[in-house]
C-alpha positions as CSV (number, residue, x, y, z in Angstrom):
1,X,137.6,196.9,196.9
2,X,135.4,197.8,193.8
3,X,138.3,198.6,191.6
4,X,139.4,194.7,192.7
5,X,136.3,193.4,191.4
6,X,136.1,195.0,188.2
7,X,139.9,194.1,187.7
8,X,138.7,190.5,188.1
9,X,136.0,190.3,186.2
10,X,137.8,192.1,183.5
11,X,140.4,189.5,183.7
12,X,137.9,186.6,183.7
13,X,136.3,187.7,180.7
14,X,139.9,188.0,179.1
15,X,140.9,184.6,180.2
16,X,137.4,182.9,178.5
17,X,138.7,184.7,174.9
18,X,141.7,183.0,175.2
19,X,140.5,179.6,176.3
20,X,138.0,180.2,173.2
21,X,140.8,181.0,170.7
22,X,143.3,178.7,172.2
23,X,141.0,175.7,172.3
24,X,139.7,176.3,168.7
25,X,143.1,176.7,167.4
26,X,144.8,173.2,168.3
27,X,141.4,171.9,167.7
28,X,141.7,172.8,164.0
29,X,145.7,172.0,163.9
30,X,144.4,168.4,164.8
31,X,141.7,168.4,163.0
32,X,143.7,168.9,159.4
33,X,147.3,168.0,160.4
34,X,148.5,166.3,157.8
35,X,150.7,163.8,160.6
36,X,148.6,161.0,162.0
37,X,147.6,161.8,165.5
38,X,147.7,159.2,168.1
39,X,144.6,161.0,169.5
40,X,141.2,162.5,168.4
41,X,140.8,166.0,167.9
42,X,138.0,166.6,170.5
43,X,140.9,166.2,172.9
44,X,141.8,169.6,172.4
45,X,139.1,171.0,174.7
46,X,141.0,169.6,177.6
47,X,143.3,172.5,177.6
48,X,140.2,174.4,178.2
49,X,139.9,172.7,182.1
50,X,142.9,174.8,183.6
51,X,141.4,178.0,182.0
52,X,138.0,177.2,183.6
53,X,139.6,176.5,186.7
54,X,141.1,180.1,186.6
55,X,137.7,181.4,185.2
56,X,135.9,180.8,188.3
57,X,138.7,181.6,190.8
58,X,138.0,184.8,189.0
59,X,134.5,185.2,189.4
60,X,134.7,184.0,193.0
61,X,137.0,186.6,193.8
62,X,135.0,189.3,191.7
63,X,131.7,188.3,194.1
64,X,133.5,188.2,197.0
65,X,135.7,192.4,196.3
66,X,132.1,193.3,195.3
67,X,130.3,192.0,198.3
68,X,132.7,194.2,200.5
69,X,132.5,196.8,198.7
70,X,128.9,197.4,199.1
């Protein structure tokens, strides 16, 4: 069970660089495209709910493999 926990919190912090370099990358595409967007750039950190969603079902799961493990 400890080797579960570690695997998930290993992947949660894996999934938060990616939400992190995703996010900032189609927030800059918006930001300077040179094509008129029908929305603003901020609307680029919406992508970032899924990955927060999957963040947490991470960390839940890392308490949870830790907690039996002890």
């Amino acid at each position: 069970m400890k080797t579960l926990s570690i695997v998930f919190q290993i992947l949660a912090v894996l999934l938060s660089d990616v939400m992190c370099a995703l996010v900032a990358w189609n927030y800059c595409l918006m930001k300077s495209s040179d094509l008129v967007n029908s929305a603003p750039p901020s609307t680029a950190f919406f992508l970032a709910i899924p990955f927060l969603v999957g963040i947490a079902v991470c960390v839940i799961l890392a308490i949870v493999f830790g907690k039996k493990a002890a």
